[in-house]
C-alpha positions in Angstrom: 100.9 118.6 122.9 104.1 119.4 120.9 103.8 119.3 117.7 106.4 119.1 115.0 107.4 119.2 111.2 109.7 116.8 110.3 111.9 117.7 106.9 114.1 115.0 105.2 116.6 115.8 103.0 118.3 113.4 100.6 122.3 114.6 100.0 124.3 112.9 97.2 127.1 111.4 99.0 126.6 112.6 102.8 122.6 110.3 103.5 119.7 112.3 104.9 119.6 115.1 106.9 116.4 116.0 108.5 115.7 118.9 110.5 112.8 118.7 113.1 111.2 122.0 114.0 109.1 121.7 116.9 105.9 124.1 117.0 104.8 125.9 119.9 101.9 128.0 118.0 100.2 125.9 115.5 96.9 127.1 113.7 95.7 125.1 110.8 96.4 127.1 108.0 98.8 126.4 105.2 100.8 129.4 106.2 100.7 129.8 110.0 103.2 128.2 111.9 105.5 130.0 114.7 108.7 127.8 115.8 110.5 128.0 119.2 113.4 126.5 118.1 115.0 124.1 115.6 117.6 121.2 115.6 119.7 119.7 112.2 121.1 116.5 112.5 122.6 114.0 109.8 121.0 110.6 109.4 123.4 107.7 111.1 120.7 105.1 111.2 121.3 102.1 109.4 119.4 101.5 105.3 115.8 101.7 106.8 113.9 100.5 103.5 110.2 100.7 102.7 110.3 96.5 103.3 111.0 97.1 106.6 107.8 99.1 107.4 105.0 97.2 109.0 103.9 96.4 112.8 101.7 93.5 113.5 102.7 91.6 110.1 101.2 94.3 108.3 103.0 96.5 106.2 102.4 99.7 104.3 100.3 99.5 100.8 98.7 96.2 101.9 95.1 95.7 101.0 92.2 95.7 103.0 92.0 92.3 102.7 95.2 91.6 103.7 95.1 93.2 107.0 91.7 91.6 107.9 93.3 88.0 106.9 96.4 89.2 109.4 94.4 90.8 111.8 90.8 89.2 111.9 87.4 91.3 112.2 88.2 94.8 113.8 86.4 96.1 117.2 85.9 99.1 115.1 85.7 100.6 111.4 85.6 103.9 110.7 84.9 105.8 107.2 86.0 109.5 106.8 86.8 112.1 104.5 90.4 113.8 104.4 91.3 116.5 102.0 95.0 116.0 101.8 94.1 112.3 101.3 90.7 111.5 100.3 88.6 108.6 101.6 90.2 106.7 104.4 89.0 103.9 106.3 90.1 103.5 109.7 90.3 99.8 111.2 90.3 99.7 114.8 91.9 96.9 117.1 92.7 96.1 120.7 96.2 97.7 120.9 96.2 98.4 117.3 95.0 101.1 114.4 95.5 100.6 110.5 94.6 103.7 108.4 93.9 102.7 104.4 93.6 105.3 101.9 91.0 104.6 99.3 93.1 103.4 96.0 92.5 104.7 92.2 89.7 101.6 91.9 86.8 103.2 94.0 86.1 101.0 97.4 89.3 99.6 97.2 91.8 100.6 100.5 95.9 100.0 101.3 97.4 100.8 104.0 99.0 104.3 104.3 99.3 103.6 108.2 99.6 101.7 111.4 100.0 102.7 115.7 100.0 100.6 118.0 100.4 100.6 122.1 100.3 96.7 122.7 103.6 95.1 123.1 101.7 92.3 121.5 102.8 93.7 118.0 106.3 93.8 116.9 107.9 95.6 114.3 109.1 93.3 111.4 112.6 93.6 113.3 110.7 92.9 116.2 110.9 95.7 118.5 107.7 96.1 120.4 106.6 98.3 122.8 107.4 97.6 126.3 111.5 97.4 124.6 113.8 99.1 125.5 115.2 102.5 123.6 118.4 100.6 123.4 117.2 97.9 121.8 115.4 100.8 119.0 119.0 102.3 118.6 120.5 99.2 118.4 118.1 97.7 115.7 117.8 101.0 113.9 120.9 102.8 114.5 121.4 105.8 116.2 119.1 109.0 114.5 117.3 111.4 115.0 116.2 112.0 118.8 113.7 114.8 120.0 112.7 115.5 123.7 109.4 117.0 124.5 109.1 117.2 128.3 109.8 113.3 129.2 109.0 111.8 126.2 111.7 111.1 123.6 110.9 110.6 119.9 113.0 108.6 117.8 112.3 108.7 113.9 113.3 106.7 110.8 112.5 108.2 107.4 112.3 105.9 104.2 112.8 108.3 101.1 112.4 105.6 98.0 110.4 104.3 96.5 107.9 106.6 98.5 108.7 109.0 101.6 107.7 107.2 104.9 108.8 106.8 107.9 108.7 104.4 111.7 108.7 106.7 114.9 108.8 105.5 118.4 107.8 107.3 121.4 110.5 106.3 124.2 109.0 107.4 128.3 111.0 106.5 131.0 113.6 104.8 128.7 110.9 102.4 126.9 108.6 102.2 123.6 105.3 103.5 124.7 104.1 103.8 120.8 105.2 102.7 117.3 104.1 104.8 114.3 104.7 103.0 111.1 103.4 105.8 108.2 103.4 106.9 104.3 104.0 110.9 104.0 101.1 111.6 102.2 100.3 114.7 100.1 
């Protein structure tokens, strides 16, 4: 699998530029990282804002509670450890996965992200998967597009309040997966 780093840059006057640099060599170090090639492009999409995050009616930096209200009892709930992070619970459901972080008040989780596969959840602008990568573009305005092989990858960055972002993988012209996601440190 390709993986990539994905760099937004805010620019007084011009929007965002992000650069995507797509890894061939990866090892899990802080330092190590080899890059095949790179590609700049400037931000065209239209004012994504941290509001507009969320798949499923949840949205980013909702409680616990909150998705288990929207979403009802999960098939699955897993508890982990991640050093970047912290504690995270995982909350597993048919077609759909909500990462928490653990807040400043121990035991208490939000929502740092969500993935789904279903075309049973919708973005809040209600693109699903299943739609088309015309309908992405034309909700979300034209952006940044990479290719890996035949999948496409478009992505969305939020910079304010907090850096986030909404990525959809696009095979055979339509959504196979929406990422809805904090950057977190």
């Amino acid at each position: 699998m390709l993986r990539v780093i994905l760099l937004a840059l805010a620019q007084p006057n011009l929007g965002i530029a992000t650069f995507v640099i797509p890894l061939t060599s990866y090892t899990h170090s802080q330092v190590i990282a080899t890059t095949a090639n790179y590609q700049i492009s400037q931000n065209k999409s239209t004012k994504i804002t941290i509001e507009r995050l969320g798949i499923g009616g949840v949205k980013l930096s909702m409680s616990e509670a909150q998705v288990r209200k929207i979403l009802g009892k999960p098939v699955k709930v897993e508890n982990a450890f991640v050093p970047a992070i912290g504690k995270v619970r995982t909350l597993k459901y048919g077609g759909i996965t909500v990462d928490l972080a653990e807040d400043a008040q121990p035991g208490k989780f939000s929502v740092y992200q969500i993935k789904t596969t279903s075309s049973k959840y919708s973005t809040i602008d209600k693109v699903k998967v299943g739609d088309t990568q015309t309908k992405v573009i034309r909700t979300y305005g034209k952006n940044e597009i990479s290719q890996d092989g035949k999948v496409t990858n478009l992505n969305y960055i939020v910079e304010e309040p907090s850096p986030g972002g909404l990525n959809f993988t696009i095979q055979k012209g339509k959504v196979t997966e929406i990422f809805c996601f904090y950057l977190m440190n």
